[in-house]
SEBAMAR-718571 format. One record per residue (C-alpha): residue number from 1; z, x negated, y. Coordinates in Angstrom, 3 decimals, always signed. Example, Ala and Ser with C-alpha at 12.3 -4.5 7.8 and 13.67 -1.06 7.14 Angstrom:
BEGIN
(1, (+7.800, -12.300, -4.500))
(2, (+7.140, -13.670, -1.060))
END
This chain:
BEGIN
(1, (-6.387, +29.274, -80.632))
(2, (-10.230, +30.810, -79.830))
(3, (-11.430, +29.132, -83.044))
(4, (-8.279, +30.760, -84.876))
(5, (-9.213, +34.255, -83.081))
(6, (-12.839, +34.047, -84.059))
(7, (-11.971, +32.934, -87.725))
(8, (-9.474, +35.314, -88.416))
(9, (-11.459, +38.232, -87.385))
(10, (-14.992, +36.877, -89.330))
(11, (-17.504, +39.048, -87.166))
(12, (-15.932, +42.095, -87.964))
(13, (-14.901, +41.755, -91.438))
(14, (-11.608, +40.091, -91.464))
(15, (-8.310, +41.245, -89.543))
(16, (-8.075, +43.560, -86.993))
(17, (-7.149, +43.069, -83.475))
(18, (-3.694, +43.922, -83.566))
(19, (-3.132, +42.199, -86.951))
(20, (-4.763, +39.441, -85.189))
(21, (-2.333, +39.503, -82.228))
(22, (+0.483, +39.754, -84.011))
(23, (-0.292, +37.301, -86.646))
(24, (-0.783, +34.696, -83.671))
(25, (+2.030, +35.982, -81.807))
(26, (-1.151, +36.796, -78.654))
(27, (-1.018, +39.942, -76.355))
(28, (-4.047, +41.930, -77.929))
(29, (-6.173, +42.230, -74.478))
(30, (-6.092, +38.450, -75.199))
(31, (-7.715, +38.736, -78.896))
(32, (-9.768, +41.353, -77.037))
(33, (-11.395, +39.486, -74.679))
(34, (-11.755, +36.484, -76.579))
(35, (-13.656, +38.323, -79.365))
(36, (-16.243, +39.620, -76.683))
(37, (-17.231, +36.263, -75.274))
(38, (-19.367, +34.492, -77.278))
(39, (-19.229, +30.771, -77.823))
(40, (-21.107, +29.973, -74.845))
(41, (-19.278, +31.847, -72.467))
(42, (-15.800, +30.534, -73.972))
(43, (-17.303, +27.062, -73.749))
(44, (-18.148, +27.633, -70.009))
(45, (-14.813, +29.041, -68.775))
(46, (-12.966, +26.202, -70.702))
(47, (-14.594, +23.727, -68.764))
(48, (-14.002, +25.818, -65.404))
(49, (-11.795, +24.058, -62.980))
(50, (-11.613, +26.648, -60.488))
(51, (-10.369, +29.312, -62.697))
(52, (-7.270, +30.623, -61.407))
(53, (-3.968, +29.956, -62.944))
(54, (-0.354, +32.317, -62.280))
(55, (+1.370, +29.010, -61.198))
(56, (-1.382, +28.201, -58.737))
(57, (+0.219, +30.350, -56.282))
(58, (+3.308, +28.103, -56.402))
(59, (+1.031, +24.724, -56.170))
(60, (+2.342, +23.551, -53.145))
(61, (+5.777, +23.796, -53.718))
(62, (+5.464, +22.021, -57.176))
(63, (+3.180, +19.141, -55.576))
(64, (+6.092, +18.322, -52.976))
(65, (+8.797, +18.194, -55.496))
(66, (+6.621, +15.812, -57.652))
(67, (+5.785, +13.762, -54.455))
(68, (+9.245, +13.309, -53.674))
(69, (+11.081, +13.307, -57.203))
(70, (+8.354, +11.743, -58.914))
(71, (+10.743, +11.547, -62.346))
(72, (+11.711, +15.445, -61.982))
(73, (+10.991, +16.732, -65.909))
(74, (+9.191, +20.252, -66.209))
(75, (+12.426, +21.649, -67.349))
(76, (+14.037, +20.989, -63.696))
(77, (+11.065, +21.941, -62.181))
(78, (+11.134, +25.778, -63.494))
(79, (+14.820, +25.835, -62.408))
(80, (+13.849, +24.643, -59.028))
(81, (+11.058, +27.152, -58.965))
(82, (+13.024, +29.740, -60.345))
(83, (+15.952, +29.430, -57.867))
(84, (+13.084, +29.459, -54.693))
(85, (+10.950, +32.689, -55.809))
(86, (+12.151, +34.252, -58.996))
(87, (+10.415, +35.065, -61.941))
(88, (+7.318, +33.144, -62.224))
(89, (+5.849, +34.996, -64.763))
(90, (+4.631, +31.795, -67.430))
(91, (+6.596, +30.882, -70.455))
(92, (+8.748, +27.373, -70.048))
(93, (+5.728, +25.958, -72.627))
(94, (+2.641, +26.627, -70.031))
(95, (+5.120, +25.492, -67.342))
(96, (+5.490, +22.039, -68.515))
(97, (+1.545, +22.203, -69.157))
(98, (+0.872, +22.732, -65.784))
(99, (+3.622, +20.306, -64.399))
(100, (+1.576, +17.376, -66.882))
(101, (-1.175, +18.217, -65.667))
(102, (-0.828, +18.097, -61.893))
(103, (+1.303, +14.917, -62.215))
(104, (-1.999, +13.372, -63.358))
(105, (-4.473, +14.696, -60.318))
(106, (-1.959, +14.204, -58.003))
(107, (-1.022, +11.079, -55.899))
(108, (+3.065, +10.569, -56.095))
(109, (+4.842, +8.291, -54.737))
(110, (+5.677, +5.528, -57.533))
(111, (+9.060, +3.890, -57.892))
(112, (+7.387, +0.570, -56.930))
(113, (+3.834, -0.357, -56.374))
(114, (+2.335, -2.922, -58.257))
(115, (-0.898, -5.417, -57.352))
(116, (-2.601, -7.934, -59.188))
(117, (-0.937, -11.380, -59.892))
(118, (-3.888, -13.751, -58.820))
(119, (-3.354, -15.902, -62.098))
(120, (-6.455, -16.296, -62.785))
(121, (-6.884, -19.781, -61.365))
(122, (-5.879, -22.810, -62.824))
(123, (-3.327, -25.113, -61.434))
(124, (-1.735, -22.985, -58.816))
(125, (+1.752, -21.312, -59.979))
(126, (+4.495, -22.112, -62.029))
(127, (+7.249, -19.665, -63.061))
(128, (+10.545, -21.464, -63.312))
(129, (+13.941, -19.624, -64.973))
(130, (+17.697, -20.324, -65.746))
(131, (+19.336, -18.794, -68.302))
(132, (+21.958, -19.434, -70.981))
(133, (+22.470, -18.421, -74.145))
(134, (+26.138, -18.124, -76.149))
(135, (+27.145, -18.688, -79.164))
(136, (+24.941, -21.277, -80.342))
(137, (+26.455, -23.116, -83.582))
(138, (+26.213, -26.877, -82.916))
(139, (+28.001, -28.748, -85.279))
(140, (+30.082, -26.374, -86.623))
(141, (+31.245, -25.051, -83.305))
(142, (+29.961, -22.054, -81.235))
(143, (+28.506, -23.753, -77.524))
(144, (+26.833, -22.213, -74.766))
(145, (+23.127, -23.112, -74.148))
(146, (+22.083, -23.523, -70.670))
(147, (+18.196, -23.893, -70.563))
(148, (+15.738, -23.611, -67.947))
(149, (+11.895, -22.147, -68.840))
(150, (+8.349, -23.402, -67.292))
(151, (+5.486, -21.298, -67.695))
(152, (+1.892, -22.171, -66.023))
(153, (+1.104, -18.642, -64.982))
(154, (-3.075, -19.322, -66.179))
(155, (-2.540, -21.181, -69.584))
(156, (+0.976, -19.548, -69.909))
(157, (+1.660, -23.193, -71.471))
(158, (+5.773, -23.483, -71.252))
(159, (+8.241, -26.198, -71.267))
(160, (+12.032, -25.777, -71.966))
(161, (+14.903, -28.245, -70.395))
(162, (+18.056, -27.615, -72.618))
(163, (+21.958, -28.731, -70.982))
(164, (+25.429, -28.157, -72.656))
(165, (+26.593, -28.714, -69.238))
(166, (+26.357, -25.593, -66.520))
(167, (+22.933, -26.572, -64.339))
(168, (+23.930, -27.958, -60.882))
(169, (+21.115, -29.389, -58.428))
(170, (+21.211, -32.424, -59.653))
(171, (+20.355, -30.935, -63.459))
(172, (+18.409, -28.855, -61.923))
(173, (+15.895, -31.504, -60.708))
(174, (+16.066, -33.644, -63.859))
(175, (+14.503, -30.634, -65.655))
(176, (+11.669, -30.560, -63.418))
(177, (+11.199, -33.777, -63.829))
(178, (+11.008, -33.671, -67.428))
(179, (+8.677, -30.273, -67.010))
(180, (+6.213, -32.039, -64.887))
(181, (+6.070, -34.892, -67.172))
(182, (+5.495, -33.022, -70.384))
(183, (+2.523, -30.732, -68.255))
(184, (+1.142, -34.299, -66.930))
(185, (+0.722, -33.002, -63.503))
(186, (+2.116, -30.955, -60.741))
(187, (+1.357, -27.430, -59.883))
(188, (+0.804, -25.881, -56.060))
(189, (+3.611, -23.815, -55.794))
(190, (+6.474, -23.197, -58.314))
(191, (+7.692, -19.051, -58.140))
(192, (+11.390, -18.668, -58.553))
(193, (+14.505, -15.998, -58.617))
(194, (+17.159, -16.219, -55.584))
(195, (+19.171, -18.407, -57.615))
(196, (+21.393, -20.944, -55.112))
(197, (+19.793, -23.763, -56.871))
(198, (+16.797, -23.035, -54.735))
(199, (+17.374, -20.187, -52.109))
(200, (+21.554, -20.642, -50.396))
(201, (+20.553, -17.645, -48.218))
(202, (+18.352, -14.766, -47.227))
(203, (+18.215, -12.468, -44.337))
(204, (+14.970, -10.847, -43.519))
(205, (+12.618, -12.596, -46.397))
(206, (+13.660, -15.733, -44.011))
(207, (+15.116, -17.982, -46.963))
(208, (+17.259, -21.047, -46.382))
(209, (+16.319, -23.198, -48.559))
(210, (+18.644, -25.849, -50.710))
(211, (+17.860, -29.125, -48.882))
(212, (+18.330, -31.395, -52.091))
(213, (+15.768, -28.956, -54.261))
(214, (+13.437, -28.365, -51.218))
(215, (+13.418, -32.688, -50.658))
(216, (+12.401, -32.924, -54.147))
(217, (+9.722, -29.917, -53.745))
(218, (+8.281, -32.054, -50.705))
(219, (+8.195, -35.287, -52.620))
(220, (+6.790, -33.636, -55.659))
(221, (+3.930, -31.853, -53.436))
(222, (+4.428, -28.321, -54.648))
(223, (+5.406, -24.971, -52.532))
(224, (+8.470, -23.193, -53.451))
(225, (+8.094, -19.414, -53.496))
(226, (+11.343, -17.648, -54.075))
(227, (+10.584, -13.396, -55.125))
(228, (+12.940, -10.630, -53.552))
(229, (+16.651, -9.991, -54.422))
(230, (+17.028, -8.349, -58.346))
(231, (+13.002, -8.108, -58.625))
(232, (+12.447, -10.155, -62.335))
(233, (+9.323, -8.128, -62.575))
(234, (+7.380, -10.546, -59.931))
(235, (+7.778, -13.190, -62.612))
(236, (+6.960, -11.170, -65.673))
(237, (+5.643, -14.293, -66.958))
(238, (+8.666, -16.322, -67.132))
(239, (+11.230, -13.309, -68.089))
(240, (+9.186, -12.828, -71.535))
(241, (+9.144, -16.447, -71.826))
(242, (+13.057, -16.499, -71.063))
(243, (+13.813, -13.802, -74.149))
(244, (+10.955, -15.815, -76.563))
(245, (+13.270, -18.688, -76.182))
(246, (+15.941, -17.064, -76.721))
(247, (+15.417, -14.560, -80.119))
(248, (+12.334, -16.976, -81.351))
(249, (+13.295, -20.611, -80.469))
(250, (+17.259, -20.499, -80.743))
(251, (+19.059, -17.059, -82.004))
(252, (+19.434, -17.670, -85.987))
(253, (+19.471, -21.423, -85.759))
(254, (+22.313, -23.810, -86.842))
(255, (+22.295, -27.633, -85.523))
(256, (+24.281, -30.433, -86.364))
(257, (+24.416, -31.910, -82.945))
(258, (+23.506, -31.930, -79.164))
(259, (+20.000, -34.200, -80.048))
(260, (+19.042, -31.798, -83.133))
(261, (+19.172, -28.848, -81.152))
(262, (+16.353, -30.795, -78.292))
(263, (+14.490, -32.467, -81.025))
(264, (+14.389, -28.848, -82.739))
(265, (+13.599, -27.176, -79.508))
(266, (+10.600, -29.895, -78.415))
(267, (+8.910, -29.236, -81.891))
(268, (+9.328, -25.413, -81.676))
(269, (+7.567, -25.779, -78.079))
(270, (+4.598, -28.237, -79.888))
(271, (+4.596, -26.739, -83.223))
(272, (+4.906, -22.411, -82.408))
(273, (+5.272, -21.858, -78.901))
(274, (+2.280, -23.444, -77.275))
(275, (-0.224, -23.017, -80.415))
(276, (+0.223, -19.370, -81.098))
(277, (-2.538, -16.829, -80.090))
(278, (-1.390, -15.806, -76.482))
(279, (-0.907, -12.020, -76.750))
(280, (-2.386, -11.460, -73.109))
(281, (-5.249, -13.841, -72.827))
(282, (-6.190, -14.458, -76.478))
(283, (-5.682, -18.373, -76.773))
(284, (-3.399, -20.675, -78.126))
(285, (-1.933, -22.005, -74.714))
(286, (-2.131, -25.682, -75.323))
(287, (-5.817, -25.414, -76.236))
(288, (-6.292, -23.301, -73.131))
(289, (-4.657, -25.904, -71.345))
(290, (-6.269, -28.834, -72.059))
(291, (-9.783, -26.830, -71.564))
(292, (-9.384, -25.580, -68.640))
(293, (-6.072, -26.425, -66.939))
(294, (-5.239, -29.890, -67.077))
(295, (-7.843, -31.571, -64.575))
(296, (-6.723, -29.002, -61.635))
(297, (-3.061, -30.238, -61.443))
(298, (-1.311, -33.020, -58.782))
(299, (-0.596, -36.408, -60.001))
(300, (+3.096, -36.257, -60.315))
(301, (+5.455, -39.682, -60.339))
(302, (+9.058, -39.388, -60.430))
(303, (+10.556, -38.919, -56.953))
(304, (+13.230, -41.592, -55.752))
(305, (+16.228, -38.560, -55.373))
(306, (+16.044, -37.606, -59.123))
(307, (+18.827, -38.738, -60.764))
(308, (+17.648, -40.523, -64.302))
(309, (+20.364, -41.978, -66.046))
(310, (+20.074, -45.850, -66.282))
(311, (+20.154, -47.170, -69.649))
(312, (+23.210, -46.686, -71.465))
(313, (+25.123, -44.907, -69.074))
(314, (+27.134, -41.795, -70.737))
(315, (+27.404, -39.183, -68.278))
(316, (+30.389, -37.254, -67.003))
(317, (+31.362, -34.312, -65.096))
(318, (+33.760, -35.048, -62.500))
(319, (+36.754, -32.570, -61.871))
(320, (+38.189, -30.924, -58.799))
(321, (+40.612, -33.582, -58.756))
(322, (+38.348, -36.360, -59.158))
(323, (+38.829, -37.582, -62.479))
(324, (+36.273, -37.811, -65.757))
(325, (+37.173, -37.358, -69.232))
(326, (+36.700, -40.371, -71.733))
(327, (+38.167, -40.819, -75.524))
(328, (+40.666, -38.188, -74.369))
(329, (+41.802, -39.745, -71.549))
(330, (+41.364, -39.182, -67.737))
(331, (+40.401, -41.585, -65.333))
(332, (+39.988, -41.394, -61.250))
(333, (+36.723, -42.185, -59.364))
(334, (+36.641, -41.718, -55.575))
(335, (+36.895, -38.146, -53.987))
(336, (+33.172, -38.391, -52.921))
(337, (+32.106, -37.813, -55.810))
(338, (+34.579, -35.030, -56.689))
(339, (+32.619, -32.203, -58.793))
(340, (+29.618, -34.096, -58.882))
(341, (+28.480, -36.557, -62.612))
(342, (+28.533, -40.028, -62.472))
(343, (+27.067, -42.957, -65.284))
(344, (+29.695, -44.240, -67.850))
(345, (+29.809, -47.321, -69.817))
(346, (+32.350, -49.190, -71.672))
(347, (+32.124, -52.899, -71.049))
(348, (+34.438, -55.276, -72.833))
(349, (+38.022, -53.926, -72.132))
(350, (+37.228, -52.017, -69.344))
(351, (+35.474, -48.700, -67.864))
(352, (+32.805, -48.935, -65.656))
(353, (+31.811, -45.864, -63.746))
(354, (+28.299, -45.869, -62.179))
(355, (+26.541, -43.846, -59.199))
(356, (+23.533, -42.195, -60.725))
(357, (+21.090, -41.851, -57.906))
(358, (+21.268, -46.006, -57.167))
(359, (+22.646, -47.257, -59.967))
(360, (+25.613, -49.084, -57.807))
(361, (+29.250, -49.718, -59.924))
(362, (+32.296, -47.083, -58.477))
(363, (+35.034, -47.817, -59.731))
(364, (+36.672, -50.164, -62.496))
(365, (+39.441, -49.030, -64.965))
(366, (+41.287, -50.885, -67.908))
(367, (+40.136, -49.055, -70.792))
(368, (+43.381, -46.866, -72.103))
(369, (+43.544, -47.091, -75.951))
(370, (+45.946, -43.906, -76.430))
(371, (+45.430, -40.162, -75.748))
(372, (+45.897, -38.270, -72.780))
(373, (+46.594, -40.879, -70.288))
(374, (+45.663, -41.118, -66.911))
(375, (+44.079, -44.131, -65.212))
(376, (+44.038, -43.463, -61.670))
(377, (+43.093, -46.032, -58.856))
(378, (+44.953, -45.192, -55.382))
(379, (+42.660, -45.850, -53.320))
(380, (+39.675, -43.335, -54.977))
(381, (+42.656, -40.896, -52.972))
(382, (+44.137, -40.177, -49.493))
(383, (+47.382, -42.441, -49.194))
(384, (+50.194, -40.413, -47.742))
(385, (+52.550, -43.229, -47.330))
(386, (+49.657, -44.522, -44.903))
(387, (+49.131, -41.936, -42.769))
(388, (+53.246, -41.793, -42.590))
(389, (+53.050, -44.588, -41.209))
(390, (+49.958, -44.098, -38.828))
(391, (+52.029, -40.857, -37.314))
(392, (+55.210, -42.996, -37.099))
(393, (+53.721, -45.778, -34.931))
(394, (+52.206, -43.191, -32.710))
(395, (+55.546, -41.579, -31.807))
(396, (+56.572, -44.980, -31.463))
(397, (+53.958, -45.539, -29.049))
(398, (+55.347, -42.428, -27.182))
(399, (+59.356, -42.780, -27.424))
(400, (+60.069, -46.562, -27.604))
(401, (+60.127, -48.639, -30.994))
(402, (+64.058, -48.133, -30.972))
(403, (+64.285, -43.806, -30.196))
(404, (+60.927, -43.151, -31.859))
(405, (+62.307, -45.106, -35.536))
(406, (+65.607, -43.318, -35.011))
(407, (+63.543, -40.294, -34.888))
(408, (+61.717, -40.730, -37.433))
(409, (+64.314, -41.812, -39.890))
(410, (+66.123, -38.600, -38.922))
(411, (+63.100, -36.660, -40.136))
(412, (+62.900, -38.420, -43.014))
(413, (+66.674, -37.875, -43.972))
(414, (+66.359, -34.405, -43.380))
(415, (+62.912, -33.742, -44.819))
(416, (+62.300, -36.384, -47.293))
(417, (+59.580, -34.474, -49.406))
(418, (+57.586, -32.436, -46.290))
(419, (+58.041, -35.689, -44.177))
(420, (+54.483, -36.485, -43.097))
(421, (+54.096, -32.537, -42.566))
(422, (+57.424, -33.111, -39.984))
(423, (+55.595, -36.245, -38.902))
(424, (+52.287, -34.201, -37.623))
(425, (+54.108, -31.931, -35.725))
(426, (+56.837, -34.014, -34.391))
(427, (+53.690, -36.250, -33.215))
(428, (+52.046, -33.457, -31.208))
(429, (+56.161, -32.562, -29.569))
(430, (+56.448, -36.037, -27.879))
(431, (+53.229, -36.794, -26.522))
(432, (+53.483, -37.536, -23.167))
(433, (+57.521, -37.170, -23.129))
(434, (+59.072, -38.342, -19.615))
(435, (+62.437, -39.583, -18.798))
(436, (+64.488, -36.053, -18.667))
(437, (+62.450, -35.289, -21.898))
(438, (+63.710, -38.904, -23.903))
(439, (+67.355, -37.808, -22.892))
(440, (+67.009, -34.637, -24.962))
(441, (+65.679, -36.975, -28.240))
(442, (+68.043, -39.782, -27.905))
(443, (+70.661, -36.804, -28.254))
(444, (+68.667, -35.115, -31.244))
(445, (+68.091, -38.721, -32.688))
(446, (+71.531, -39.158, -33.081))
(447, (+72.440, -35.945, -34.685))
(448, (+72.832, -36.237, -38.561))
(449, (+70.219, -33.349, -39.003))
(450, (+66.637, -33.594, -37.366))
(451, (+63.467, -31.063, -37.828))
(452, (+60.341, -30.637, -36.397))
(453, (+61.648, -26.854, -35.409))
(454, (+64.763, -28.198, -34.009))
(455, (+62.355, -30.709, -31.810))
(456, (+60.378, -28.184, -30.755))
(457, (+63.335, -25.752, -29.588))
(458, (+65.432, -28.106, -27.719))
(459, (+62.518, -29.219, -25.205))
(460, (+61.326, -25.939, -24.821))
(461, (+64.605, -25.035, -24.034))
(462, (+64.986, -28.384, -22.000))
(463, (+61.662, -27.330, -19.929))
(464, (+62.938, -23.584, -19.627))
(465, (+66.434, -25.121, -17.935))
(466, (+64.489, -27.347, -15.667))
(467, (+62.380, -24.704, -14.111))
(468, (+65.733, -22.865, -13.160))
(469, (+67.036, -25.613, -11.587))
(470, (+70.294, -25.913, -14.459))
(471, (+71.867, -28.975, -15.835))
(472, (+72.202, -28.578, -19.648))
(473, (+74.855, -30.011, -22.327))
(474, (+72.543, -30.986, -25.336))
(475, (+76.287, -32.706, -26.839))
(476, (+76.802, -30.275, -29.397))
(477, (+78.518, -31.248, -32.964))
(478, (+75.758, -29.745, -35.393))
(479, (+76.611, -26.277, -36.915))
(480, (+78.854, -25.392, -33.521))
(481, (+77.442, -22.913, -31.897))
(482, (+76.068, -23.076, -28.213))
(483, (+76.667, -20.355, -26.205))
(484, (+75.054, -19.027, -22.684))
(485, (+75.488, -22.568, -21.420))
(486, (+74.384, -24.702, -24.243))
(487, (+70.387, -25.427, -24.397))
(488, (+69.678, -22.409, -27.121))
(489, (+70.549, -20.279, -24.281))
(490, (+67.383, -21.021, -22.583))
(491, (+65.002, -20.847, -25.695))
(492, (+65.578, -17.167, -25.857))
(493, (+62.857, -15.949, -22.855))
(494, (+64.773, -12.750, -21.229))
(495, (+68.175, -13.527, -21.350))
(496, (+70.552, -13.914, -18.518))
(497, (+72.373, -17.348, -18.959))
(498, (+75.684, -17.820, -16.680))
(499, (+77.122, -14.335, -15.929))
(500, (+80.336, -12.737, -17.228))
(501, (+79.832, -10.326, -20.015))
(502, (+80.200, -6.615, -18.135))
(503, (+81.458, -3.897, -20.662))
(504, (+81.412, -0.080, -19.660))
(505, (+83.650, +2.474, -21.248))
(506, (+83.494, +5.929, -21.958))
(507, (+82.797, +7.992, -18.674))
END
């Protein structure tokens, strides 16, 4: 604007001053004084920091709104100022000048505070991410991609484990496995995200740990370091590495099966991700590795509790009902392994299904040639007929062989298809039944209709008569009903049993 001042005015023999002004839109004391200073003097009070400015008088007010709003824009600012003290005098232009400025001088309080990652030394951390990926055309089909990302935080050289299968613990490990093996060594501490494959819980940065991932973290020899709730940031490292794998390795790629899509994502990690020029530390991050990385990691062998699949053993997810799918049909393995995988092999005419961890056969099925079968073993289940009859010799035990079958089979009549539920409770009724109490059952035992309820009622009604000192007529044809001297009457706490019924008429 001086230069334009000076120019336009050429020592006297260009524009005036008030063509000047209003050329440049200036007040005219501005061209004024401008065109009295010489270049020295404008030079000087340019670079004068003191010099007073109108919006210095509201300094202090601005500085506290920027120390407590750090993201307020100029524009709010003004209003704020504006609605505190009025007019301030500057145009909304030298406002947001002034606002730029001081946000650079002054110290405000950031939205988080950031310190350096000490990744500068080889050998020590490890990044580690899940993520999935949708969509993924494998032949001919969309799938989901469920992958999990190593980077070496000094190298940044990365390793991805690829599933079709969502990652449970037991994945989980198996891609560490395969990490460690393709980095040749074992890092000192691994950094992850409160995912419950690692962390189950936190409550004041006190984590509890997953005991299967943290037995494999002591076996391997590296620390597990788990960042704060929703804070990706403090593994920057891994999160870029999570979206290169993503848009660069898979997104725009078709595969004809399962092993083209991890022989296509091994050469992508051999052939482009690890031999590119590193955009942060300038090398191609295998090179780096082998340099300089390399020597400074743990000998790493294979812990004992990761599950490798033995030689040609298929595996197979196991449902909520403890069955696995095979040539579209279902068969049964036993309940302890319910929701967990298990081996699978064909042998001869029959199914063999293997425990993964030691290798030890599970169960045995005839191998179903049709579709949509089910092949279940009993036994992989809890028998109801057996615990029938574990509750039926224990009111036995109670009542007499003769009263307690007689009981029993009148539960069964009457109940046929909650029986062993009637069993349970009817179990808990007679324990410890005495002679008065036996009278009441060899009465209900011989009734056509017997329930758990009806047990239940009748000796608390039998108990109730006792402590009043009454004789009671339990000889009632079913449906009659028993009146203020029949048992019922007692089961009802609060009603007078054996007094005439008093009526009272109109006064």
């Amino acid at each position: 604007m001086i230069h334009k001042i000076k120019a336009m005015h050429d020592g006297g023999h260009g524009l005036s001053s008030r063509a000047i002004s209003q050329q440049l839109n200036v007040s005219r004391n501005t061209v004024r004084k401008y065109l009295r200073m010489d270049e020295l003097a404008i030079s000087d009070a340019q670079l004068d920091r003191s010099r007073e400015k109108r919006l210095d008088v509201h300094r202090v007010y601005i500085k506290y709104l920027l120390e407590e709003f750090p993201r307020l824009s100029a524009v709010k600012v003004a209003r704020k100022l504006k609605a505190k003290v009025g007019d301030v005098g500057v145009s909304d232009r030298s406002l947001r000048r002034y606002v730029r400025a001081l946000k650079e001088i002054v110290a405000v309080r950031q939205e988080r505070y950031y310190a350096p990652v000490l990744d500068l030394i080889p050998g020590v951390q490890c990044q580690v991410d899940p993520d999935e990926l949708r969509g993924v055309a494998i032949g001919g089909e969309e799938q989901t991609v469920y992958f999990v990302v190593f980077v070496l935080s000094f190298s940044r050289l990365t390793y991805t484990a690829v599933s079709f299968e969502p990652i449970d613990t037991t994945c989980f490990l198996r891609m560490h496995d395969e990490a460690f093996r393709y980095f040749g060594g074992v890092p000192e501490e691994c950094v992850y995200d409160q995912t419950k494959l690692v962390v189950i819980e936190e409550q004041y940065r006190e984590l509890t740990v997953n005991q299967r991932f943290h037995a494999f973290a002591t076996a391997a020899g590296f620390r597990v370091h788990a960042c704060r709730g929703y804070d990706p940031e403090s593994k920057g490292k891994v999160e870029a590495g999570v979206k290169y794998v993503k848009q660069d390795c898979l997104y725009g790629e078709r595969f004809q099966d399962r092993d083209g899509l991890r022989g296509h994502v091994l050469d992508w990690l051999d052939e482009v991700a690890n031999v590119r020029l590193h955009g942060t530390t300038g090398r191609q991050p295998r090179e780096h590795f082998e340099a300089e990385e390399r020597g400074h990691l743990r000998p790493y062998l294979t812990p004992p509790c990761v599950a490798v699949p033995a030689a040609g053993l298929a595996q197979r997810k196991v449902d909520k009902v403890g069955l696995i799918s095979w040539s579209a049909n279902k068969y049964s393995v036993p309940m302890v392994y319910q929701r967990g995988t298990v081996g699978v092999q064909e042998v001869e005419d029959a199914l063999v299904i293997h425990d993964l961890e030691t290798g030890d056969e599970v169960a045995r099925h005839p191998l179903s040639h049709g579709k949509g079968e089910r092949v279940r073993n009993n036994h992989h289940y809890r028998d109801p007929a057996q615990q029938a009859r574990t509750l039926e010799a224990e009111i036995m035990e109670h009542l007499g062989a003769d009263l307690g079958e007689r009981l029993c089979q009148g539960l069964k009549r009457t109940s046929p298809r909650i029986y062993k539920d009637q069993l349970v409770v009817a179990s808990k009724l007679v324990a410890g039944a005495g002679p008065s109490e036996c009278t009441v059952l060899e009465q209900l035992a011989a009734r056509q209709q017997v329930t758990a309820t009806g047990i239940k009622r009748y000796l608390e009604a039998h108990h109730q008569a006792r402590q009043r000192g009454r004789e009671v007529d339990t000889d009632v044809a079913p449906g009659q009903h028993i009146g203020a001297d029949g048992l019922l009457a007692y089961s009802c706490l609060g009603q007078s049993a054996g007094q005439e019924e008093v009526t009272h008429g109109a006064a």
